[in-house]
N, C-alpha and C positions, 0 to 999 in steps of 0.2 A: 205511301200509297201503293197500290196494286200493280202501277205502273211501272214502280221504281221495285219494288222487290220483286219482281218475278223477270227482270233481266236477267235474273244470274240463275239458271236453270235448275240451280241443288235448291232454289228456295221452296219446289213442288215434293221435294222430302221432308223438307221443312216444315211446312204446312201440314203433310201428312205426322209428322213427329207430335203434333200440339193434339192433333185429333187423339191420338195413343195417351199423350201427357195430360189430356185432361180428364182422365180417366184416375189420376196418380196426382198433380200435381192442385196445388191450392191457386194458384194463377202465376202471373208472369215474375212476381219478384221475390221466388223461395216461402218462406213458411213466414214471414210476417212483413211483407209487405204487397200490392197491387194486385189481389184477391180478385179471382173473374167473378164471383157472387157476392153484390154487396149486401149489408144491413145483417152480416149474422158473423161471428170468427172467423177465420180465414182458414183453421181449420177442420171445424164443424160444416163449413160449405164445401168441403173437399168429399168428393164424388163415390169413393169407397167407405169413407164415415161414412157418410147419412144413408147410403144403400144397405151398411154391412146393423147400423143400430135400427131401419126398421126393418130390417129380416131376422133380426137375432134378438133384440132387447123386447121382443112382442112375443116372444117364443119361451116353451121350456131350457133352454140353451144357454142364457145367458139375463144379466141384469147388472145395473151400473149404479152405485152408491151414489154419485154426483148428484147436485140437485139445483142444477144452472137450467133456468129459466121453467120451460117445459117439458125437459128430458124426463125427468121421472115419468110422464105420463105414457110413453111408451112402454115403462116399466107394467104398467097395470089397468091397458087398453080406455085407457082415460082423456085419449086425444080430445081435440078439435080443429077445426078449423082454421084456428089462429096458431096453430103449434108451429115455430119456427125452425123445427130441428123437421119435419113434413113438408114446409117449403123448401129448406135447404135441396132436399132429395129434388122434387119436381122443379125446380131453377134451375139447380143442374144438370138435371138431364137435357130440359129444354134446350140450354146453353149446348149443350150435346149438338143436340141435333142443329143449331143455328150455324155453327161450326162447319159440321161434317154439309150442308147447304150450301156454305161458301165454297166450301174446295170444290168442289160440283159446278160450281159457277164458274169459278177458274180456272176448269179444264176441259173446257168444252171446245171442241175442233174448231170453232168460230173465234176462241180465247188461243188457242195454239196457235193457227192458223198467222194469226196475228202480231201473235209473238215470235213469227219465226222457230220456232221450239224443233230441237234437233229430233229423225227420227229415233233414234236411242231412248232420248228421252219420252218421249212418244209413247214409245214402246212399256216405257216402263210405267207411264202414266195410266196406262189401261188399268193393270195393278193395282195403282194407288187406289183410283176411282173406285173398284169394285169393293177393297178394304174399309174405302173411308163409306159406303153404301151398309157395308155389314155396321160397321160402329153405328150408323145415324140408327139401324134396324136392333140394333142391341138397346138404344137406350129408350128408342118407341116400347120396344118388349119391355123393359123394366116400368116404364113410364105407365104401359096399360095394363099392367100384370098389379101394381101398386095404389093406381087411381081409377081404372076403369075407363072413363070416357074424357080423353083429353085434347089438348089445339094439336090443329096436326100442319104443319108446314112441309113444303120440298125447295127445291133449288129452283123451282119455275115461279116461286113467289119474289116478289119485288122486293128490295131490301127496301125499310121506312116503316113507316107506323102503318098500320094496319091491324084488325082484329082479326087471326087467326080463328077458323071454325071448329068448333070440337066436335071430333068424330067420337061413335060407340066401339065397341068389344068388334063388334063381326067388321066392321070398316076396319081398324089397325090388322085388327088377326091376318085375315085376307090381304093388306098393304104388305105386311113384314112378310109371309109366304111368299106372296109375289116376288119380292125385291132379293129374297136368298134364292129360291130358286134360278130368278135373273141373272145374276151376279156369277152363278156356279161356274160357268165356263172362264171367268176372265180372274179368279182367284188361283192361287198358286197350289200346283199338287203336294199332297202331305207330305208334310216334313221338309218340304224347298225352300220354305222361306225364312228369313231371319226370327228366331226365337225371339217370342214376344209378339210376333206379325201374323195375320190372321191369313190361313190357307182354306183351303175348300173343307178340312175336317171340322175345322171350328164353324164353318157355315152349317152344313149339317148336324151339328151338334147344336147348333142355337134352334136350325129349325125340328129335331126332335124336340127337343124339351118345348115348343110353342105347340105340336102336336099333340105333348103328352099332359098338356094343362087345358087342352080345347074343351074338354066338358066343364072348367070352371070358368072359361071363358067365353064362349061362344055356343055350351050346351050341346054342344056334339063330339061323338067316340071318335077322335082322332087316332085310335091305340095301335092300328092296323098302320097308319103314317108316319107313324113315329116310330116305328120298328122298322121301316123299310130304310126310312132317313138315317136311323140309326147304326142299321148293316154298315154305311160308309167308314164312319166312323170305328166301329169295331175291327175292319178289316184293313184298317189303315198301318201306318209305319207307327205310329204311339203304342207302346207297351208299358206294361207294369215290371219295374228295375227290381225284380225277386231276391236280387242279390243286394240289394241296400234294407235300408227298413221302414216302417212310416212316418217315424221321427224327422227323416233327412226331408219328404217332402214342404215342410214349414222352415227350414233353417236359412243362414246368409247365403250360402252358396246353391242352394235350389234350382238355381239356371244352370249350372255345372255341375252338380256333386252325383248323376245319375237320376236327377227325380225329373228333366227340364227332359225325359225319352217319356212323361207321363201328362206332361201339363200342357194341354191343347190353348188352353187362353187366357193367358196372366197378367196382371195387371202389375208392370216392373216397376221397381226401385231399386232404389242406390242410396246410400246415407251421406254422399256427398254431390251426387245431382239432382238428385230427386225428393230433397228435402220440404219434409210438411208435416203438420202436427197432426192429419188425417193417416189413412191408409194404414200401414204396418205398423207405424211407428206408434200409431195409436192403440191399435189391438195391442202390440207384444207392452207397452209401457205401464196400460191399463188398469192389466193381468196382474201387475207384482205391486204388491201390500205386505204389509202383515210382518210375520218374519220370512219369508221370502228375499233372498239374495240377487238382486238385483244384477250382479255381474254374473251370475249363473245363466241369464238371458242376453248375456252382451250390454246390455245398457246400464247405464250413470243414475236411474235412480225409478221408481216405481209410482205409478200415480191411482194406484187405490182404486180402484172403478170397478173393473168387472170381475164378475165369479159367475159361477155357472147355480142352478137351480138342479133341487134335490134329483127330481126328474130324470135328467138326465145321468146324473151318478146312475140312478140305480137301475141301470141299462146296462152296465158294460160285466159285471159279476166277474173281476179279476180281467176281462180285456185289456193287453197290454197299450192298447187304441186310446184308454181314457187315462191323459196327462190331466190326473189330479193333484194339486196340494193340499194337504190335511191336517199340515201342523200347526196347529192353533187356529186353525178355520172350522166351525160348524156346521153339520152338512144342512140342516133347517137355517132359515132366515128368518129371522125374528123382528131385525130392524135392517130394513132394506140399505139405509146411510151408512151400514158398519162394513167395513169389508170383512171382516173375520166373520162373519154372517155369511155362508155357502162357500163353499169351495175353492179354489181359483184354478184356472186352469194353465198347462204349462204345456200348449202345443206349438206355439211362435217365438223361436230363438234365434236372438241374431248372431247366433255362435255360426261358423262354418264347421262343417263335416269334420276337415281337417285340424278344427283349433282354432280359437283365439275369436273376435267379434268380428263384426261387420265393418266395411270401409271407413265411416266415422269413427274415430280416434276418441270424439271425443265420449262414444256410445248413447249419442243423442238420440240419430237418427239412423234406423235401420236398412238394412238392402235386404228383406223378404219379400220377395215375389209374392204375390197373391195368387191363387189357381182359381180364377171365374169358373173353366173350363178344365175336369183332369178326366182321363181314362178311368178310374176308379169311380165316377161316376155314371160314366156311361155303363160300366157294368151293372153297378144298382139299377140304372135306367133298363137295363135287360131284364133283366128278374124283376121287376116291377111288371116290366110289359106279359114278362111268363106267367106271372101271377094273374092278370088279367087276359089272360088265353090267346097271350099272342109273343110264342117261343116257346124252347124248350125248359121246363125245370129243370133238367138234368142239367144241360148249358149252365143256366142259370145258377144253380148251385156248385158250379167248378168255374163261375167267375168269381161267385163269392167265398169259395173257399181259396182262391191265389190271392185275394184281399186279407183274408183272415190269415192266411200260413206268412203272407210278407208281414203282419204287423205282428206274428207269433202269437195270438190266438189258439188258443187249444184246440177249440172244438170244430170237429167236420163237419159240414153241411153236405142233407142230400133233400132230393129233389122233393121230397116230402112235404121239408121245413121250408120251400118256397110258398110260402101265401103274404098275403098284405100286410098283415101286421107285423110278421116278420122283417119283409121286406123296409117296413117303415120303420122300425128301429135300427136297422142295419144300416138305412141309410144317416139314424144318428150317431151309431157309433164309429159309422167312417168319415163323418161329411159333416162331423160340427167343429159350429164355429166358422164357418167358411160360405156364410150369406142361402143357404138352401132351406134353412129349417120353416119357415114363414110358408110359404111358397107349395112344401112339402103337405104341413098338418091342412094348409087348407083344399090340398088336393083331395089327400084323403078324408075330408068332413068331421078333423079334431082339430080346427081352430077357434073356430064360434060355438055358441051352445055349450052342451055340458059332457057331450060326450069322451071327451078327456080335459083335464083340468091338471095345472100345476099351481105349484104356489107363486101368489099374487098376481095370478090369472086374474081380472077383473077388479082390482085393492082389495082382495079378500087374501089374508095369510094362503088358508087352505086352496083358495081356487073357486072361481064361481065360475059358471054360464055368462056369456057375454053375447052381443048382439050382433047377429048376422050381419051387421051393417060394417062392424069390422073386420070384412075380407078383404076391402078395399080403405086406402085413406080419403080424408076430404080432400077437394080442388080447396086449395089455400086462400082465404080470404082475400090474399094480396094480388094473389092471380085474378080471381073474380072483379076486384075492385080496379086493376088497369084493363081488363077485358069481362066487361059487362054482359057479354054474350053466350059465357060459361053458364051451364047449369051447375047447381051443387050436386053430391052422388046422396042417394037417399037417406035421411036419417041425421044429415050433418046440416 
């Protein structure tokens, strides 16, 4: 009970630990046992799967040969309703927010107060609060960036059954502003807090990117707020390590080997605490089929899934950026189930910098960091905004050319070559695979319809037009069916 664990005052770190670990972990008891999401795997319900497959398996980016249950239909915008790998995503975030709710509850001056709780601790508690306020406002933003109009609960609601009300696009938009802008003063200044812990850059940086998606959201130019939010961030203590390469930021050691001076908000593992069949261990295991060498990425054995779509190959033109494999993979897909059907990609290795794999001995389970949040995106984010008449190009083409020179990229960029389409390939040759691509085509108006198409866009080999309807996914059947209050989003 609440009464019995919060006597011992580290248990307010604690609490904030599960808020971070449920972002990483499958639930309380490792990778196959006491799952926080029931009725689906334990680790398909894990919070970086189901965010990272419908950001990237609906995209030119990526596609997964597996064909357990519903997954394919992400492959070829063929959802519905009932898609349980679409509930996994919206359970969990919920679950998110349920979480980051309680700790709200139990730190409230009326809840200290009461507990005697030392000023020290007090002290530090401000902190947590503000952290565990950004998490609940990360997963409202994934949550409304994904379904549109969802239940929206705070800490002031009652714990017990109740039906949750769903709010639209301009109520969350307007709730998550509010709540980072709030928050600002009582998070830690850059780079003070423990790696892995969300300081004031990473607030700024969530509320740019909510700024710079406002016209898909809420139909208005946020592009002038999101360049201001974004100043923080750029001027902050996070740099780009010139002297390592882009390789090291995907590797085991990524929190130490020089990449952890670039990655504002990562979602941590460890192959022997952090063990789960989601998250890393999932992307780097996925990736390796075929004749690919499995101990070339640190791990015991390859599970065949994913490869990348032609598409995106034919982006990089000798970019040292695109870890392809080629040998005995076909750059067309012909049969989506084959792996040797597209390419596979080789950017997550649980090798360390230094040699040898990741903490798990036995190369099950990986320790790569995930970068929700890197500097190298916030640059794209710059030249995006330059591109839409808010910055310099010139700026903008000397962030993206310290992107290009650290991953040994040939070619220079000047301020010329800053426009949108540029800008939006650039940001697939630095930022795939790493949950943006979804997010990105539908900002810029090449997700739906036909104005860019890849293969098995729509279950057509070549690519079709598909239906404005999927910008967003459906409120899951099962949500509807316990909360009959819910409207469905149009067209589902």
């Amino acid at each position: 009970s609440s009464e019995v664990f919060f006597k011992d005052e580290a248990a307010y770190k604690q609490f904030l630990a599960k808020l971070y670990m449920g972002l990483a972990t499958s639930g309380q008891g490792g990778p196959n046992g006491a799952p926080d999401i029931a009725g689906i795997d334990g680790g398909f319900g894990q919070y970086l799967r189901a965010y990272w497959q419908l950001n990237e398996l609906t995209t030119d980016e990526a596609i997964i040969g597996w064909a357990d249950g519903n997954l394919p239909s992400l492959n070829t915008h063929t959802w519905g309703s009932s898609n349980e790998f679409v509930y996994a995503m919206f359970s969990r975030g919920m679950y998110q927010v349920s979480l980051c709710n309680e700790f709200l509850r139990q730190t409230t001056d009326e809840k200290l107060n009461s507990r005697n709780v030392t000023a020290a601790t007090r002290a530090q508690i401000v902190n947590f609060r503000a952290e565990a306020r950004f998490l609940r406002a990360f997963s409202y933003w994934n949550l409304m960036d994904m379904f549109g109009n969802i239940p929206f609960t705070t800490e002031n609601d009652a714990v017990g059954y109740f039906l949750p009300q769903q709010k639209d696009r301009s109520f969350m938009f307007s709730y998550i502003e509010s709540e980072l802008n709030s928050i600002d003063g009582d998070l830690l200044a850059s780079g003070t807090n423990e790696y892995g812990r969300i300081d004031k850059v990473a607030g700024k940086m969530l509320l740019a990117k909510l700024y710079l998606n406002a016209k898909v959201y809420i139909n208005q130019d946020k592009f002038a707020q999101a360049s201001t939010a974004l100043a923080s961030v750029l001027s902050s203590t996070y740099s780009i390590n010139t002297s390592s390469s882009y390789g090291k930021v995907f590797m085991a050691d990524n929190d130490t080997n020089g990449s952890q001076t670039e990655i504002i908000f990562p979602i941590r593992f460890d192959g022997l605490v952090t063990q789960t069949w989601g998250g890393t261990t999932f992307i780097t295991h996925a990736s390796v089929g075929g004749s690919m060498n499995p101990s070339n990425f640190g791990v015991n054995g390859g599970w065949a899934g994913l490869r990348t779509r032609p598409e995106l190959y034919n982006k990089f033109a000798g970019d040292p950026r695109g870890m392809f494999y080629t040998s005995g993979q076909s750059l067309s897909i012909g049969n989506v189930g084959t792996f040797t059907d597209g390419y596979a990609i080789q950017k997550y290795k649980n090798i360390k910098s230094t040699g040898g794999q990741g903490s798990d001995a036995s190369g099950t389970f990986v320790d790569i960091d995930f970068p929700l949040f890197r500097l190298g995106d916030a640059y794209l984010m710059y030249a995006e905004l330059a591109a839409r008449g808010q910055g310099s190009t010139s700026q903008a083409a000397t962030y993206v050319n310290t992107l290009r020179t650290r991953a040994g990229a040939s070619a220079s960029i000047v301020a010329g070559d800053i426009t949108l389409d540029f800008v939006l390939d650039e940001r697939a040759r630095e930022l795939y695979w790493e949950g943006h691509r979804r997010q990105d085509l539908i900002r810029f108006g090449k997700f739906t319809g036909s104005a860019y198409n890849w293969q098995w866009k729509g279950g057509v080999q070549a690519g079709t037009s598909i239906d404005a309807k999927y910008n967003v996914f459906p409120i899951p059947s099962q949500a509807i069916g316990s909360n009959p209050t819910l409207q469905q989003n149009s067209g589902y």
